[in-house]
C-alpha positions as CSV (number, residue, x, y, z in Angstrom):
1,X,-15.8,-3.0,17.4
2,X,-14.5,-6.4,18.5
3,X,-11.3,-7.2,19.9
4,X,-9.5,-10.6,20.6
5,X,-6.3,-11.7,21.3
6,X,-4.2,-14.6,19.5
7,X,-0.8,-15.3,18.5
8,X,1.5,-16.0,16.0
9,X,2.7,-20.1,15.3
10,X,6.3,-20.6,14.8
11,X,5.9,-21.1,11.5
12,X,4.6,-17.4,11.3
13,X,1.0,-18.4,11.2
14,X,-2.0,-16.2,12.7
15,X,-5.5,-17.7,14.2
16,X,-8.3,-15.4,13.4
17,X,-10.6,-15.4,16.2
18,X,-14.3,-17.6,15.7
19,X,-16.3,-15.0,16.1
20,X,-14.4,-12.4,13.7
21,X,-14.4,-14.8,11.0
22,X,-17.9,-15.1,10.2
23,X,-18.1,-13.2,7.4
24,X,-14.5,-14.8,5.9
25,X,-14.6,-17.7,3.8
26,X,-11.7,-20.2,2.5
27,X,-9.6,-18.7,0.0
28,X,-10.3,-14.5,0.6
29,X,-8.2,-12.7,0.3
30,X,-6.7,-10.4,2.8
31,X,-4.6,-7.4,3.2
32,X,-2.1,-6.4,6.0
33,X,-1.0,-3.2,6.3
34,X,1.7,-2.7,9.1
35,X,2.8,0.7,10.8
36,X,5.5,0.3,13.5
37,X,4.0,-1.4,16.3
38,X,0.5,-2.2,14.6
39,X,-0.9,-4.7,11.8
40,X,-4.3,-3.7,10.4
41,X,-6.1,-6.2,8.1
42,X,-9.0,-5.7,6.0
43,X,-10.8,-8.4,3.5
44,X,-9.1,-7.7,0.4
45,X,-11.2,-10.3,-2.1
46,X,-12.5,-7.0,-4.1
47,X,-10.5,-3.8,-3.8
48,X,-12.8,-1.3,-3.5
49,X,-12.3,2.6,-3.8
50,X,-12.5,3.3,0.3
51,X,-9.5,0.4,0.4
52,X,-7.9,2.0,-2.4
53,X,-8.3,5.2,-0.4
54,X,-7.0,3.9,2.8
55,X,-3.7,2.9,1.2
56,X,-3.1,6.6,0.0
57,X,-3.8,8.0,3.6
58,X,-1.3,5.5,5.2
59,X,1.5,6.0,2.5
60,X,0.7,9.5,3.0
61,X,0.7,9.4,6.9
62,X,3.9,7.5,6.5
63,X,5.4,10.2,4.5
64,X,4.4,12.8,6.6
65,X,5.8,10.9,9.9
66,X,9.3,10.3,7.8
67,X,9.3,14.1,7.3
68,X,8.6,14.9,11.2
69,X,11.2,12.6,12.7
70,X,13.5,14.5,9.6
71,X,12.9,17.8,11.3
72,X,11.1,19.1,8.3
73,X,7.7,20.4,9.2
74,X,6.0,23.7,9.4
75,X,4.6,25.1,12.4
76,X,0.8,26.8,12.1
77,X,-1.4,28.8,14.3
78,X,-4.9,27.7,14.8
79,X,-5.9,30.2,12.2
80,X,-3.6,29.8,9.8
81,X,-4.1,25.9,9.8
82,X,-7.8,26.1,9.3
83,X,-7.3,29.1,6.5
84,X,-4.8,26.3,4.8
85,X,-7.4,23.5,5.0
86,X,-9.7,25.8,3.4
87,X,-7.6,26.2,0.4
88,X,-7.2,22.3,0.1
């Protein structure tokens, strides 16, 4: 895993590091997907099941978090979480 650091232009625009752009070319697409305090990007230029995938589990984490802060949750012992997951 890499990690750099930029920042944003005043007109809103982000510099993607050199060396993490390798593999990017003019023109590709790319998505941004942002949760609170983060921004995850992914190439985009062919949307591919795992992406498609990954989009469910954050609408779904979303969801979930919505319902958490909302009070509305169940509470599970060890056992009874693993005997649910089983029946998934």
């Amino acid at each position: 895993m890499d990690i750099a650091i930029t920042k944003m232009s005043s007109k809103g625009q982000v510099v993607i590091p050199a060396e993490m752009r390798e593999n990017l070319h003019e023109g590709d697409k790319i998505l941004i997907i942002q949760t609170d305090n983060q921004l995850v990007m992914k190439k985009a230029n062919q949307l591919d099941e795992q992406l498609k995938e990954d989009l469910e589990f954050a609408r779904r984490t979303e969801e979930a978090w919505e319902q958490i802060e909302k009070g509305k949750y169940t509470t599970y012992t060890k056992e009874e979480f693993l005997k649910k997951l089983k029946t998934l």
